[in-house]
N, C-alpha and C positions, 0 to 999 in steps of 0.2 A: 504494500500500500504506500502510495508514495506521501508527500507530508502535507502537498493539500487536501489530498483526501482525508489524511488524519485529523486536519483542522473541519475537517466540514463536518465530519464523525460528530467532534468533540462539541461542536457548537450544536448538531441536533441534539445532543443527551444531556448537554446542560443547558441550566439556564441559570440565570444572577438576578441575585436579591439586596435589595437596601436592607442592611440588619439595623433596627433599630431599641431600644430600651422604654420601655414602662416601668417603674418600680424596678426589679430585680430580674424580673423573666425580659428574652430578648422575642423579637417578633421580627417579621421579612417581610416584603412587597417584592414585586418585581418591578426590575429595573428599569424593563422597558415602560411602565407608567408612574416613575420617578420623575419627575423636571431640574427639582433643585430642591437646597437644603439650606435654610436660612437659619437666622436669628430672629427671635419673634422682637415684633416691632408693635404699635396701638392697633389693637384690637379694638375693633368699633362693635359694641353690644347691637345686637338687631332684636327689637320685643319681638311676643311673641313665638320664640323659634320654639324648637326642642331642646332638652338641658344639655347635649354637650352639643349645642353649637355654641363656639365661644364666640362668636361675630362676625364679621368680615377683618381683613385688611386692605390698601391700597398697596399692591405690588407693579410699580412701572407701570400706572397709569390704568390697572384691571385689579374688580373688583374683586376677589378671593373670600369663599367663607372658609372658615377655621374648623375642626372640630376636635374635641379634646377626646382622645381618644384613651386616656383614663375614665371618663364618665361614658364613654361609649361603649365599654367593656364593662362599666358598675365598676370599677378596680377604685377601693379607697386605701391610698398611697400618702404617706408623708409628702409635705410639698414642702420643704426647705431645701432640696437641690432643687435650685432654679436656674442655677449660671449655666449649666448642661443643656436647658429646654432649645428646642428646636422645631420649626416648621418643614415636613417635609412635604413640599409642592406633588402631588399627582394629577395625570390627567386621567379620568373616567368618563366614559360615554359622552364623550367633549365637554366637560367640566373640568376645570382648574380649583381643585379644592386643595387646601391645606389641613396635613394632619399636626397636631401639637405631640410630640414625644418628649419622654424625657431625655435622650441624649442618644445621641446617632453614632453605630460604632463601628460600622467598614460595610463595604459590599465583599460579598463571597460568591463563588459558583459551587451550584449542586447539581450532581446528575440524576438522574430518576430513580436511582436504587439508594441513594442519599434521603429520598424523599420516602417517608410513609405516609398513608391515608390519616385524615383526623381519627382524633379518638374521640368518645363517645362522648367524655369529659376533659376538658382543657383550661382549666382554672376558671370557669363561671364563664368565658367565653363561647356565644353560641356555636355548635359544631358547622353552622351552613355559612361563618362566617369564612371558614377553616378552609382553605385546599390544602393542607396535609403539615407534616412535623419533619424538616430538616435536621438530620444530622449530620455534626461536624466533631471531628474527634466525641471530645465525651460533653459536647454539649447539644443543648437541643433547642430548634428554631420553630417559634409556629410563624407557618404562612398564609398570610390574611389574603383572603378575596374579595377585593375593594369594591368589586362592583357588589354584592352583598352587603359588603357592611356600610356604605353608602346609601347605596339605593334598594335595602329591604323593604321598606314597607309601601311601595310603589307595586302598582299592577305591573 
């Protein structure tokens, strides 16, 4: 096999994740609906919303809503690490929405035998929010499905 093939191999059997931090447990996206990873800036309250939408912000001139994705999980977390918090920009179903995480810690690739299915229970996390539990050495990733956990309770 020569070594483009082996790149084209490698690139269908994996794919890459933004790792990110809540609390103590880490959690992935995929990369390909990553944008950017900021520093939260004023957050503008919108009445109204649901409770973890934290607001909007103005990013370059476009409107962004935020969602804190501790209260979107129910996860009740100390919040005195703050200097760590970060916006990571996704786009979903052409929405540019911002998630609020605690602190952003590398992208990784995983190949499909890295990946298991969700489990039934995954820390009070619904399972349909789940496409499946990444492993890396002896640690373990859940991988969220943004379009889910975004856009559930739409038809």
């Amino acid at each position: 096999m020569s070594a483009i093939e082996q790149q084209d191999v490698r690139e269908i059997e994996q794919r890459q994740f933004v790792i990110f931090q809540i609390g103590r447990e880490e959690y992935g996206v995929n990369i390909t609906q990553a944008k950017e990873i900021i520093k939260p800036s004023k957050i503008t309250n919108v009445p109204n919303t649901e409770e973890h939408i934290l607001g909007v912000i103005n990013l370059r001139g476009q409107i962004v809503s935020v969602v804190d994705l501790r209260k979107r999980f129910n996860m009740v977390i100390d919040e005195d690490e703050d200097e760590h918090l970060r916006i990571i920009t996704v786009l979903v179903r052409d929405n540019l929405i911002g998630l609020m995480v605690d602190a952003v810690n590398e992208v990784v690739w995983l190949s499909e035998d890295e990946i298991e299915p969700a489990p039934e229970v995954a820390g009070g996390i619904k399972q349909e929010f789940l496409q499946g539990v990444g492993k890396v050495n002896d640690r373990l990733l859940v991988l969220i499905d943004l379009e889910k956990l975004l856009f559930d309770n739409e038809e």
